[in-house]
C-alpha positions as a Markdown table, in Angstrom:
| # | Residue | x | y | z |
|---|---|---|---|---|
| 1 | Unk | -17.6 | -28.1 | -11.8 |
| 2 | Unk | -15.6 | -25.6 | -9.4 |
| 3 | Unk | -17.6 | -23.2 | -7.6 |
| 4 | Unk | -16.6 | -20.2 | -8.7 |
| 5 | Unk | -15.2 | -17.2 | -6.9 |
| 6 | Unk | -17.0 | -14.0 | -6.8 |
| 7 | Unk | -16.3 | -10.2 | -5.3 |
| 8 | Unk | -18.1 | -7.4 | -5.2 |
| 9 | Unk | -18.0 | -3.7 | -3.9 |
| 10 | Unk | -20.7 | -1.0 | -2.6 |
| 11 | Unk | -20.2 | 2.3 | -1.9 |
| 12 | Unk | -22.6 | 4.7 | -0.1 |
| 13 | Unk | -22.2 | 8.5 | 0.9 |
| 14 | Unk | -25.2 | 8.3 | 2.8 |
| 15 | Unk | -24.9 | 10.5 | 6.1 |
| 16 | Unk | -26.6 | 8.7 | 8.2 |
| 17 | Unk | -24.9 | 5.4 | 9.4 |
| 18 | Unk | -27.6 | 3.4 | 9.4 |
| 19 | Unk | -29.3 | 4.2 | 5.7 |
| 20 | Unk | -25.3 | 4.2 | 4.4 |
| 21 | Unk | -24.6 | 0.3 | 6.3 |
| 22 | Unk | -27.9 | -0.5 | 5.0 |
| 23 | Unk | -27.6 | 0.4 | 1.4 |
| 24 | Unk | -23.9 | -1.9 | 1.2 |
| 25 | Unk | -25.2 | -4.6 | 2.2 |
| 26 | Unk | -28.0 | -4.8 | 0.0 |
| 27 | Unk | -25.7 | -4.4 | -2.8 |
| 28 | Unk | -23.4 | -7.2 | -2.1 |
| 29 | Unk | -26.2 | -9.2 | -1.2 |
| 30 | Unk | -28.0 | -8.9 | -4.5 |
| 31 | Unk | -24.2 | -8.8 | -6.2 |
| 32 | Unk | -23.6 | -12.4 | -5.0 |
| 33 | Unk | -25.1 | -16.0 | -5.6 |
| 34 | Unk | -24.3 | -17.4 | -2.1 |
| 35 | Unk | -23.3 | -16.7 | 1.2 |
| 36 | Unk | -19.8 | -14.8 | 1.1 |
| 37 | Unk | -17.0 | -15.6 | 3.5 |
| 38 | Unk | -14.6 | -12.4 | 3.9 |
| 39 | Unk | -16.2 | -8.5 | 4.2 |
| 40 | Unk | -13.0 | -5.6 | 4.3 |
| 41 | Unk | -14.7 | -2.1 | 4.7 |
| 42 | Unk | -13.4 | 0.9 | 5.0 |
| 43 | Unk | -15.1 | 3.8 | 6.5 |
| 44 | Unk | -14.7 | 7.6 | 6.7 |
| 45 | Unk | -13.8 | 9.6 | 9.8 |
| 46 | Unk | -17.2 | 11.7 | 9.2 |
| 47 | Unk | -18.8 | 8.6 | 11.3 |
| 48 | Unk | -16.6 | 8.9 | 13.9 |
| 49 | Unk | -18.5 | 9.7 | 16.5 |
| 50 | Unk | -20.8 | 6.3 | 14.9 |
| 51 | Unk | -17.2 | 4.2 | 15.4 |
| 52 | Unk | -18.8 | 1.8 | 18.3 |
| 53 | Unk | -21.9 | 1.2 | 16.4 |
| 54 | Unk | -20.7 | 0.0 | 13.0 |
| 55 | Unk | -19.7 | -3.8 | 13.5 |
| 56 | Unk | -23.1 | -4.7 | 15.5 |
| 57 | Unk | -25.0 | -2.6 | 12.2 |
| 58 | Unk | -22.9 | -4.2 | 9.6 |
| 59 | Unk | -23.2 | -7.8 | 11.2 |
| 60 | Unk | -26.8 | -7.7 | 11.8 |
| 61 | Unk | -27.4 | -6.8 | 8.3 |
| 62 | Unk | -24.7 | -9.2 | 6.8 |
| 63 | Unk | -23.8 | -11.9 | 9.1 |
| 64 | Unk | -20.1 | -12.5 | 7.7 |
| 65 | Unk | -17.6 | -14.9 | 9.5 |
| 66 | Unk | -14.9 | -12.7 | 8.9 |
| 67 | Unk | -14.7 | -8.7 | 8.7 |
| 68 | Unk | -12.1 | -6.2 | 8.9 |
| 69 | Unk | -11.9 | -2.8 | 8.4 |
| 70 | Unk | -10.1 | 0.8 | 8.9 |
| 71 | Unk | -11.4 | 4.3 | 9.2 |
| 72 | Unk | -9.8 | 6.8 | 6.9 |
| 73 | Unk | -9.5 | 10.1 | 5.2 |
| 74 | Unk | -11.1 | 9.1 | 1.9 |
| 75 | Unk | -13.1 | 6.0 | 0.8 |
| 76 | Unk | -12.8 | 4.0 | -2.7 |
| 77 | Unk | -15.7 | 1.7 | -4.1 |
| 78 | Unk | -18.5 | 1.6 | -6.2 |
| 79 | Unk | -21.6 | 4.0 | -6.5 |
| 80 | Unk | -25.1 | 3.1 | -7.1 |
| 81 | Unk | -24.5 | 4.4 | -10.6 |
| 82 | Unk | -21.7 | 1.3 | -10.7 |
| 83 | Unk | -19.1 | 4.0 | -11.5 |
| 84 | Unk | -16.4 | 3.5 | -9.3 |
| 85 | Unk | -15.8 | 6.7 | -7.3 |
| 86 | Unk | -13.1 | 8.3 | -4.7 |
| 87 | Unk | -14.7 | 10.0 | -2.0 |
| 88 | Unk | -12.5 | 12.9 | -0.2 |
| 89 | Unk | -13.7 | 14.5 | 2.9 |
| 90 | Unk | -17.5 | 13.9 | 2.7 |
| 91 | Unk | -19.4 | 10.6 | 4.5 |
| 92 | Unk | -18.4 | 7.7 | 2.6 |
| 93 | Unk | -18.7 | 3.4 | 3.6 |
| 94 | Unk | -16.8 | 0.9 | 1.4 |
| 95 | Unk | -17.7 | -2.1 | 1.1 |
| 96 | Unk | -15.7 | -5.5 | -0.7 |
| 97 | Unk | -17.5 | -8.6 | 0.0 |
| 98 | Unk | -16.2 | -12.3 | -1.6 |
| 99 | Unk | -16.9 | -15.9 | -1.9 |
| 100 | Unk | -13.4 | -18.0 | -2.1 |
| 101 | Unk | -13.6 | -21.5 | -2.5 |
| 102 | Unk | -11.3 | -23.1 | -2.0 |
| 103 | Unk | -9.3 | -20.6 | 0.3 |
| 104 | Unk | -8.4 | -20.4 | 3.7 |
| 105 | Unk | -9.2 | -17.3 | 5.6 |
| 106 | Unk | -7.3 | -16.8 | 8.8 |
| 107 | Unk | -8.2 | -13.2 | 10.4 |
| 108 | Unk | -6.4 | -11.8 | 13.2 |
| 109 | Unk | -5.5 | -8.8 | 15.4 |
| 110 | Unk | -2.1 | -8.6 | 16.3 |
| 111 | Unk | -0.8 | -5.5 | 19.2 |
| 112 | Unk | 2.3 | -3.5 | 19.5 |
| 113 | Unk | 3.3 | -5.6 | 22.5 |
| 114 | Unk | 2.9 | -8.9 | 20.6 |
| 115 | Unk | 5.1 | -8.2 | 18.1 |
| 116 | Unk | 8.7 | -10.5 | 18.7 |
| 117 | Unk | 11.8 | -8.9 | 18.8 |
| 118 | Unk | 13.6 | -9.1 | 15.6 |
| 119 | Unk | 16.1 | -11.6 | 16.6 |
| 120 | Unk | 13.8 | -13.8 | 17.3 |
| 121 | Unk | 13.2 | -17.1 | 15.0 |
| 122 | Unk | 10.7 | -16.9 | 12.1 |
| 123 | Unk | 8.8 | -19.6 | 14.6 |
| 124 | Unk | 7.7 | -16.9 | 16.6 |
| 125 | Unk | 6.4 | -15.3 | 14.0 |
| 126 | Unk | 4.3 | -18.3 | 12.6 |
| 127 | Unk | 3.0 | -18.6 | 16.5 |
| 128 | Unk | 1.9 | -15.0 | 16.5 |
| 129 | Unk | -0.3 | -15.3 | 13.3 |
| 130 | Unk | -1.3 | -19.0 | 13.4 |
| 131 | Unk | -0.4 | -20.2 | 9.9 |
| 132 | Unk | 2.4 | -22.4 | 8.7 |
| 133 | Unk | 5.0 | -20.7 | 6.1 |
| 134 | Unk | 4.2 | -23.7 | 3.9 |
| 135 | Unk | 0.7 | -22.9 | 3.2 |
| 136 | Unk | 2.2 | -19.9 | 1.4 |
| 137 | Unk | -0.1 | -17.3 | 3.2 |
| 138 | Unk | -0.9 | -14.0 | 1.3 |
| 139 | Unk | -1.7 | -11.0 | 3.4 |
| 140 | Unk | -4.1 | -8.2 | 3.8 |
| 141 | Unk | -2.9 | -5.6 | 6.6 |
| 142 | Unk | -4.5 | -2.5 | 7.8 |
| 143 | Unk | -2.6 | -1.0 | 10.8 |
| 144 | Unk | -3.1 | 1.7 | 12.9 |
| 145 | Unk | -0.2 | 4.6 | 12.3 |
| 146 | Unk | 1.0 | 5.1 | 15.6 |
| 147 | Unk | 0.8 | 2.0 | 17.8 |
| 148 | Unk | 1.3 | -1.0 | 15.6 |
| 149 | Unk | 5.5 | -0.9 | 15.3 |
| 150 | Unk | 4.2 | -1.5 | 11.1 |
| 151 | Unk | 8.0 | -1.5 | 9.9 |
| 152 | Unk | 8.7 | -4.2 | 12.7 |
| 153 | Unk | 5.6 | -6.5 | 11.3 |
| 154 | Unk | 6.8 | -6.3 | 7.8 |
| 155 | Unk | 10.0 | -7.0 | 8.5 |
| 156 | Unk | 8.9 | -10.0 | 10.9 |
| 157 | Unk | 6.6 | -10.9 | 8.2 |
| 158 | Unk | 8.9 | -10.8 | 5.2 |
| 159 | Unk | 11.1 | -13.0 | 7.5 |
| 160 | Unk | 8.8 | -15.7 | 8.2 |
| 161 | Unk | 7.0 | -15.7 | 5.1 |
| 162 | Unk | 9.2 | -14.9 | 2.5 |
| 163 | Unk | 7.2 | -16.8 | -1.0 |
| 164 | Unk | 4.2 | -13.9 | 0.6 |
| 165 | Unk | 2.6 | -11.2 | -0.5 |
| 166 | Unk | 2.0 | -8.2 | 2.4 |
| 167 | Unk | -0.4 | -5.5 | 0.7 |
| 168 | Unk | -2.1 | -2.9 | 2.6 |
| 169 | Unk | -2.0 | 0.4 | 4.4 |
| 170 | Unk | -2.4 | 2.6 | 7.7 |
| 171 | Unk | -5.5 | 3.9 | 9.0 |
| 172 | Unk | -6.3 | 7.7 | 8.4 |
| 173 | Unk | -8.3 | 10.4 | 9.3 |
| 174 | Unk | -9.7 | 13.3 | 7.4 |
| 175 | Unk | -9.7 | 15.7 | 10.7 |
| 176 | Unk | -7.0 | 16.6 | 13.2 |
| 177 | Unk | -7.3 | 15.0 | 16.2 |
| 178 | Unk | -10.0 | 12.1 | 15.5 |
| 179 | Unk | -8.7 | 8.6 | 16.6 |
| 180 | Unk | -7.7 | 6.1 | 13.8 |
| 181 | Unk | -10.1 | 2.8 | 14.1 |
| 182 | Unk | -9.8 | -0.6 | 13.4 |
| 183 | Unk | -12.7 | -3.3 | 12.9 |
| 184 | Unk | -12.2 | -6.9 | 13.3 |
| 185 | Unk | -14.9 | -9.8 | 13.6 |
| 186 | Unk | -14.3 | -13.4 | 13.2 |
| 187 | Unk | -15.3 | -16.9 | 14.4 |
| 188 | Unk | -13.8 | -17.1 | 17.2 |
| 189 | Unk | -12.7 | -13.5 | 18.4 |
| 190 | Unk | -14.7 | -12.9 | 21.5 |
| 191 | Unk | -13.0 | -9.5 | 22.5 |
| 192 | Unk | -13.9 | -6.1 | 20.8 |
| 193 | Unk | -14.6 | -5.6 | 17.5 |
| 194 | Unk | -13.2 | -2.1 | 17.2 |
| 195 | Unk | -9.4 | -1.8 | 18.2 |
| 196 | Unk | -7.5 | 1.8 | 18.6 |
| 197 | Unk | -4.5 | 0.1 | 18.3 |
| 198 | Unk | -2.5 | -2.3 | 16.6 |
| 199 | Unk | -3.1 | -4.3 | 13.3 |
| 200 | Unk | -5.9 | -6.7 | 12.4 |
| 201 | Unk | -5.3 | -8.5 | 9.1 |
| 202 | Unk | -6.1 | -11.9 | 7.2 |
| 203 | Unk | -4.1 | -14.2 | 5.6 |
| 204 | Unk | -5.7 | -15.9 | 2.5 |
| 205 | Unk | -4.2 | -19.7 | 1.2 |
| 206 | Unk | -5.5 | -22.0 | -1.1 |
| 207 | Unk | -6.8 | -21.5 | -4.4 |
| 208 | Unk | -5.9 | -17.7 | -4.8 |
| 209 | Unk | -3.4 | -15.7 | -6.0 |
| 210 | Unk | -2.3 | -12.3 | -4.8 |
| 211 | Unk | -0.7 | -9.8 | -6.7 |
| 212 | Unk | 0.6 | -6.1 | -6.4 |
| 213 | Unk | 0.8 | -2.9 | -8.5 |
| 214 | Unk | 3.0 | -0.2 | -6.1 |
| 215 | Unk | 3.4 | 3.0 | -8.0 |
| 216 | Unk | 5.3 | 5.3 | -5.5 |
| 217 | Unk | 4.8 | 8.1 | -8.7 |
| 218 | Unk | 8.3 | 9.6 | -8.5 |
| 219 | Unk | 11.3 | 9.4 | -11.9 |
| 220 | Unk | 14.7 | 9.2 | -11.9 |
| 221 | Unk | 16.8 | 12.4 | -12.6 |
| 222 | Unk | 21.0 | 12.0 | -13.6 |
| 223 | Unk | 23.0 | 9.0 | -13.3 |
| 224 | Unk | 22.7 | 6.0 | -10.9 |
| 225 | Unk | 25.7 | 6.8 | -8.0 |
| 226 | Unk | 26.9 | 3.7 | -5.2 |
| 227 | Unk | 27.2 | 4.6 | -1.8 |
| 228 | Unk | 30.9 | 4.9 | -0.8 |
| 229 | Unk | 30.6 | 5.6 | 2.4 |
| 230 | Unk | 27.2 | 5.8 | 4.4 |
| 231 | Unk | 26.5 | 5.1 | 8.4 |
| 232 | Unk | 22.7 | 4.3 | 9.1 |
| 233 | Unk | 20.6 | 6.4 | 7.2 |
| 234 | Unk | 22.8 | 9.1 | 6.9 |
| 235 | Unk | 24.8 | 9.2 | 2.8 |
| 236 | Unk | 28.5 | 10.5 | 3.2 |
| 237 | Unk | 30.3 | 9.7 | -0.2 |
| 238 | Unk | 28.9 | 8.8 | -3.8 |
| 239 | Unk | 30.7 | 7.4 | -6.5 |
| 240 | Unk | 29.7 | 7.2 | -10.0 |
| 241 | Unk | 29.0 | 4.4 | -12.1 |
| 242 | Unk | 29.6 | 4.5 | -16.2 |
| 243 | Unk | 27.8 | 2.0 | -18.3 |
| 244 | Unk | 26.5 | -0.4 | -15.6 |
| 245 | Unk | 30.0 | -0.2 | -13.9 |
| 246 | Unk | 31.7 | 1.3 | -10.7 |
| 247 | Unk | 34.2 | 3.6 | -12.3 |
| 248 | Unk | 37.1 | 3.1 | -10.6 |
| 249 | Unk | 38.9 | 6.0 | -11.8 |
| 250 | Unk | 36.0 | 8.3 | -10.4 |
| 251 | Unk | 36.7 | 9.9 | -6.9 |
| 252 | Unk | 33.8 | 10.0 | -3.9 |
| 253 | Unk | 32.7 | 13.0 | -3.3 |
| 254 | Unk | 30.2 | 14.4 | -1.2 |
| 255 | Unk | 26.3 | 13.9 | -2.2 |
| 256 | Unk | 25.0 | 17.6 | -2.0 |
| 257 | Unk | 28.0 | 18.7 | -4.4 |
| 258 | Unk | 26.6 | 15.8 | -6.8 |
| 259 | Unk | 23.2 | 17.2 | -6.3 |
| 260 | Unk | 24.7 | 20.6 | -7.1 |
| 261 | Unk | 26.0 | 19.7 | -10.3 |
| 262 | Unk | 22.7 | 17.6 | -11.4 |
| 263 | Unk | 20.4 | 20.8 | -10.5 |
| 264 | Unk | 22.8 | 22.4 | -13.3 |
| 265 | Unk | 21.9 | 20.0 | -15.6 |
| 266 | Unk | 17.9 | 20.6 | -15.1 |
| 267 | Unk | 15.6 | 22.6 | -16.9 |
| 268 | Unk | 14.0 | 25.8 | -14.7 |
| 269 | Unk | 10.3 | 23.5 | -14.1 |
| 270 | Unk | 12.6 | 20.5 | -12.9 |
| 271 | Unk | 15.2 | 22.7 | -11.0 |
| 272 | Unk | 11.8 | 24.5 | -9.4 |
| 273 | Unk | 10.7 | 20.9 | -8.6 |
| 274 | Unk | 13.3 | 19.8 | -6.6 |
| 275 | Unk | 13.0 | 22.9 | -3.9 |
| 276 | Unk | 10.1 | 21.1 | -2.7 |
| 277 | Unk | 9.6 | 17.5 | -4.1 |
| 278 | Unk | 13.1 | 15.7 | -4.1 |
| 279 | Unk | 13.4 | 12.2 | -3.4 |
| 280 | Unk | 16.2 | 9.5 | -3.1 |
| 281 | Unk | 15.3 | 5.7 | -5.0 |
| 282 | Unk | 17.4 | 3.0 | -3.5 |
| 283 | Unk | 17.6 | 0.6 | -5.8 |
| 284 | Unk | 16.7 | -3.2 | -5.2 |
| 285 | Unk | 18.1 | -5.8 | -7.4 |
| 286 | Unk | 21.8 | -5.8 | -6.5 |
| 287 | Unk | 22.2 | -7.5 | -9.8 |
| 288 | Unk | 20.4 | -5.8 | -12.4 |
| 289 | Unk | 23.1 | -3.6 | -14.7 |
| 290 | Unk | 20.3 | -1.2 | -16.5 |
| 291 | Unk | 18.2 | 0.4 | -13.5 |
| 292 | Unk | 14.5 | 2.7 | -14.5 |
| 293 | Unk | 11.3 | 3.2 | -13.2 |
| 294 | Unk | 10.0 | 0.3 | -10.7 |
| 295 | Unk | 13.4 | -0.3 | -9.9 |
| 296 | Unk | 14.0 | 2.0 | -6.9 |
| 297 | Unk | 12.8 | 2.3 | -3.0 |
| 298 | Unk | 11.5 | 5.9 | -3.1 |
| 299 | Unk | 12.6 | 7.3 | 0.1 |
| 300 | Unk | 11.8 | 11.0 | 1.8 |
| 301 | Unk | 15.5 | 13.4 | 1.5 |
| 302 | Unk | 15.1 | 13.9 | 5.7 |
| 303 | Unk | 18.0 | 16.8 | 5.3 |
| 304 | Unk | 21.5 | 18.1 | 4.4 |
| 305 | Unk | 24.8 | 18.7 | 6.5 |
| 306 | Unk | 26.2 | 21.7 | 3.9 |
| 307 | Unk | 29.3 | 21.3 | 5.9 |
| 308 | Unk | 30.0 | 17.7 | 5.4 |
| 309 | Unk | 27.9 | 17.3 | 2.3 |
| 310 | Unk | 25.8 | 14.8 | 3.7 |
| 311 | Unk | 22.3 | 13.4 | 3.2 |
| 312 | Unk | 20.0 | 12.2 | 5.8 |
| 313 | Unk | 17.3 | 9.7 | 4.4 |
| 314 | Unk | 14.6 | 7.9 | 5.7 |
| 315 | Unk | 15.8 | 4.5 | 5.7 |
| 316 | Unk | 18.8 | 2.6 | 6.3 |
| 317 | Unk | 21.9 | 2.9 | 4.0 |
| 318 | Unk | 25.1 | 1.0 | 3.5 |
| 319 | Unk | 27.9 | 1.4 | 1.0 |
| 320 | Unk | 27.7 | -0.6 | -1.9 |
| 321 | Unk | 24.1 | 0.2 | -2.3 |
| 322 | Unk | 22.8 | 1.9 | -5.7 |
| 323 | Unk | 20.9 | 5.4 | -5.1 |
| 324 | Unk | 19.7 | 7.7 | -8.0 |
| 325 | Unk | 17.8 | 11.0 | -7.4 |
| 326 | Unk | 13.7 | 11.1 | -8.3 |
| 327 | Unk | 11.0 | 13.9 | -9.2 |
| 328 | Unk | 7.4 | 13.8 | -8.3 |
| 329 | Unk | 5.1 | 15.5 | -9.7 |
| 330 | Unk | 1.2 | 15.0 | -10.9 |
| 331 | Unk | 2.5 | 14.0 | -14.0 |
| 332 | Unk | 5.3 | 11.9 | -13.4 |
| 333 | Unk | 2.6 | 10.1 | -10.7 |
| 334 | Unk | 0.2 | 9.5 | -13.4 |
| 335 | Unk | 2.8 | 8.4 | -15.8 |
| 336 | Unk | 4.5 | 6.2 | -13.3 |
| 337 | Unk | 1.1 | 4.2 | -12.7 |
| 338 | Unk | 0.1 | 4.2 | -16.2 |
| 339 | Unk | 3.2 | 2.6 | -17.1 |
| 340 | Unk | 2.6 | 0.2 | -14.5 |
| 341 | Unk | -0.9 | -0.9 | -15.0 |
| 342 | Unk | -0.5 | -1.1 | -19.3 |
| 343 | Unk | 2.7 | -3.4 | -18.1 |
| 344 | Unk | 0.6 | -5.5 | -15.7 |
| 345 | Unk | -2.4 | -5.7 | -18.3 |
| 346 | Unk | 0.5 | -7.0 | -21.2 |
| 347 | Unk | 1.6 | -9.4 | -19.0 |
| 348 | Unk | -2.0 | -11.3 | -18.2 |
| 349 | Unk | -3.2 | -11.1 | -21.7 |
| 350 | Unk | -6.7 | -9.9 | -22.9 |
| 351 | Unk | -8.5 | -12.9 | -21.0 |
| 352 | Unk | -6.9 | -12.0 | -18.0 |
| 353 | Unk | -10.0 | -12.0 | -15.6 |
| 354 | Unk | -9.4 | -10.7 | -11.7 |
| 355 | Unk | -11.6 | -11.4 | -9.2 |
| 356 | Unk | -11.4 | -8.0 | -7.2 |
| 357 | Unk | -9.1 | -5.7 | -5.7 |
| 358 | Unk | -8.6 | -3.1 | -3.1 |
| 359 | Unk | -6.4 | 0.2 | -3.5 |
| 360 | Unk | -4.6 | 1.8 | -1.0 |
| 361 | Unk | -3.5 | 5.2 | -1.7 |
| 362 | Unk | -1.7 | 8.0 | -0.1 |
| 363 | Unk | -3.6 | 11.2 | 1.4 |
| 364 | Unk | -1.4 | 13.5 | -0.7 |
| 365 | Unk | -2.5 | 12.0 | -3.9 |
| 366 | Unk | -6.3 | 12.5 | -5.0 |
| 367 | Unk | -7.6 | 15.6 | -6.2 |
| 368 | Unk | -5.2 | 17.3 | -4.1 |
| 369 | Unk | -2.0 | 15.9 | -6.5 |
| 370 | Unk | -4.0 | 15.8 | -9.5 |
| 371 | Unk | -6.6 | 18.4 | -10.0 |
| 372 | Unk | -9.6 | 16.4 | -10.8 |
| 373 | Unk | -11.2 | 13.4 | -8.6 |
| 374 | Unk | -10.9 | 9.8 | -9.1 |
| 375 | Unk | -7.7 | 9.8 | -11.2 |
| 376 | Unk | -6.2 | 6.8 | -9.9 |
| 377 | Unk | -9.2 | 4.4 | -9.6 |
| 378 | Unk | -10.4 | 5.1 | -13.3 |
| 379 | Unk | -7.1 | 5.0 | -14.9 |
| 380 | Unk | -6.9 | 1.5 | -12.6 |
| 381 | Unk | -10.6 | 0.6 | -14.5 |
| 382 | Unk | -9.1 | 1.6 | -18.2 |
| 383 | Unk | -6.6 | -1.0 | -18.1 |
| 384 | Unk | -8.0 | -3.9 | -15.7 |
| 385 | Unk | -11.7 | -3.5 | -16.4 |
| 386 | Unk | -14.3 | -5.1 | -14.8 |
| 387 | Unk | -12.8 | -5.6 | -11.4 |
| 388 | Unk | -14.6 | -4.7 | -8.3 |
| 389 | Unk | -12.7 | -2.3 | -6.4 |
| 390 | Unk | -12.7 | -0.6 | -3.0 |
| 391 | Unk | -9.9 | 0.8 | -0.8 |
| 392 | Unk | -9.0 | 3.7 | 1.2 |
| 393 | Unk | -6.7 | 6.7 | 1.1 |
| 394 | Unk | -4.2 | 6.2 | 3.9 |
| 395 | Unk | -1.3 | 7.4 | 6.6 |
| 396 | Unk | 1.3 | 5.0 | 4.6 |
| 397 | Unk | 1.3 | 2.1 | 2.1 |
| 398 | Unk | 2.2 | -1.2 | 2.3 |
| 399 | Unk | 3.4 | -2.9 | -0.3 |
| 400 | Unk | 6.7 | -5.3 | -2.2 |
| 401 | Unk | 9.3 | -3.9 | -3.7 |
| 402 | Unk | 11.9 | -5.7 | -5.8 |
| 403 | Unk | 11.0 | -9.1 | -3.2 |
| 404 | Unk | 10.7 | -7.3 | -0.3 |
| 405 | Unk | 7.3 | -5.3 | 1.8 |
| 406 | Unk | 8.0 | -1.6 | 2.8 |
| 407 | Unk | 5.8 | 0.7 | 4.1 |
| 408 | Unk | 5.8 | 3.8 | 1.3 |
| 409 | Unk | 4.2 | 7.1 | 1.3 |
| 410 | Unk | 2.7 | 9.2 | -1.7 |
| 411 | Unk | 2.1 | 5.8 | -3.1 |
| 412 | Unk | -1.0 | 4.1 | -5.0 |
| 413 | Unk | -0.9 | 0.1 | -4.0 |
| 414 | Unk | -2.9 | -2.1 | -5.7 |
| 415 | Unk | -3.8 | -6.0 | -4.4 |
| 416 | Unk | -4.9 | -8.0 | -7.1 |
| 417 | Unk | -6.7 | -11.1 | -6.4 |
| 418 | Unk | -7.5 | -13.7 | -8.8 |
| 419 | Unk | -7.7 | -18.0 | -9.4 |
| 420 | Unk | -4.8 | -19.5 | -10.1 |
């Protein structure tokens, strides 16, 4: 009989370190049948000052080959009441512990400096993180905001390991001017377990399987529009498309005169909208006719030349790309995640069984976007029940679109892990 894999979460808001490390561990402990092999925490920044001391007080308690963690602005896991709870500004330790047979668990910390240059070959890559493409690695990331070149490592990472999945997010901290912390712990690390810099990570093969729910919250406004003309991340022309098609007989023009003439089309709460939460989706399937929600890149509108009529957005654009215009709102980012999760949940069936999962989501979301706590993990727990979860709210979001990893903002992303 195959042993079976197990996960668990704990979450204390204990304010003492001690009493809240204490109380984890003797959940998980009493949560699992054996010893587990992987521990991901994540920690709030009302510890802080406690940073140094929580690997040695975690690993005396719960002696795990392989932990990682982050410190962040809000923690994600389950109370002692088994509800599972987001915890925003206040002392708060998360806890996901697991038994995987069966998998490989390869941890490892990875700095700025180490990072290849893109041109180099997708071998340097595979030396940097120890694991051969064709073990089809899945990752778990957690990188710090300002030092870890995060866009480089995905990219790098999406080139070496292209069959993988990349999920995670950027540490965070609830209080100006508190360091961001990473925790790592394995085998054979013998240098610090708490880094200020960089990413620490692990990459899981074997008998699992990774997947990923990334709602980035946002809906498309007007008509799909193909770049015409477009120098790095700056839009110049648009032209429209009828029916699926470029319509040849429509003339480029200017992106903030097509925006003009959409804001027309809006009703006043839209049009009031788009003052302050505007957003351009890039879409990702170069082949699919009909595009909707899930099918777009949502990227930050960085400005407007009202001379030239140009946009300046937060990633790179070329012509011959699809872009359509996207709301956010609390209600759009509840409908866009609900959508997602009753898509995922029709997909795997009613015996669909995961093992556990983390969630990464944005600072801006929480009580802050939607008026009440805990939105986003119990609408996660209506559709995929059962499943322990714990995460983090974060500085960015990592997570695939349309085949490829981004890093994303305003985002909820879920990793889903499960037996094959």
């Amino acid at each position: 009989m195959t042993e079976r894999m197990q996960w668990t979460n704990a979450l204390s808001t204990r304010p003492s370190l001690e009493t809240a490390i204490a109380e984890v561990t003797e959940r998980v402990q009493q949560s699992l049948s054996g010893n587990p092999d992987l521990g991901v925490f994540f920690i709030s920044s009302a510890y802080a000052t406690d940073f140094p001391r929580v690997m040695p007080l975690m690993l005396e308690k719960l002696p795990l080959p392989v932990l990682i963690g982050c410190g962040g602005g809000g923690v994600i896991g389950t109370d002692d009441r088994s509800q599972t709870i987001e915890v925003e500004g206040d002392p708060a330790l998360s806890l996901s512990v697991a038994q995987l047979p069966g998998v490989e668990i390869h941890p490892f910390h990875v700095s700025a400096e180490e990072i290849p240059d893109l041109d180099s070959s997708p071998e340097a890559w595979v030396e940097l993180i120890g694991v051969p493409p064709q073990k089809n690695p899945q990752f778990i990331l957690l990188c710090d905001p300002f030092t870890s070149r995060v866009n480089d490592l995905i990219e790098g990472l999406d080139f070496a390991y292209p069959g993988s999945v990349k999920v995670g997010g950027l540490a965070s901290t609830q209080t100006m001017g508190v360091q961001s912390a990473l925790f790592y712990h394995s085998p054979n690390h013998s240098g610090p377990s708490l880094y200020r810099e960089g990413t620490v990570g692990v990459a899981l093969s074997g008998n699992l399987i990774l997947e990923t729910i990334v709602a980035q919250g946002c809906r498309p406004i007007g008509k799909p529009y193909r770049v015409s003309q477009g120098e790095r991340n700056i839009i110049l022309e648009l032209t429209e498309i009828e029916d699926g098609n470029e319509g040849i007989a429509s003339s480029s023009r200017p992106p903030l005169e097509v925006l003009r003439d959409l804001l027309q089309t809006l009703d006043d709460k839209d049009r009031e909208l788009a003052q302050h939460s505007l957003f351009i989706g890039i879409a990702r399937d170069e082949f699919k006719s009909q595009l909707g929600r899930g099918d777009f890149l949502i990227r930050n509108l960085l400005g407007v030349d009202p001379r030239k009529g140009a946009m300046a957005v937060g990633d790179r654009i070329r012509p011959g790309q699809r872009i359509q215009f996207h709301l956010r709102d609390s209600q759009t980012s509840a409908e866009d995640l609900e959508f997602l999760l009753e898509a995922y949940q029709k997909e795997k069936g009613t015996s669909f069984l995961g093992a556990g999962a983390l969630m990464f989501s944005c600072l801006g979301r929480g009580e802050a976007l939607y008026g009440v706590p805990n939105f986003d993990s119990k609408l996660f727990g209506r559709y995929l029940h059962d499943i322990p979860l714990g995460g983090f709210f974060c500085n960015g979001e990592i997570g695939p679109v349309g085949g490829r990893t981004f890093l994303h903002g305003y985002t909820s992303a879920f990793a889903i892990l499960r037996r094959p």
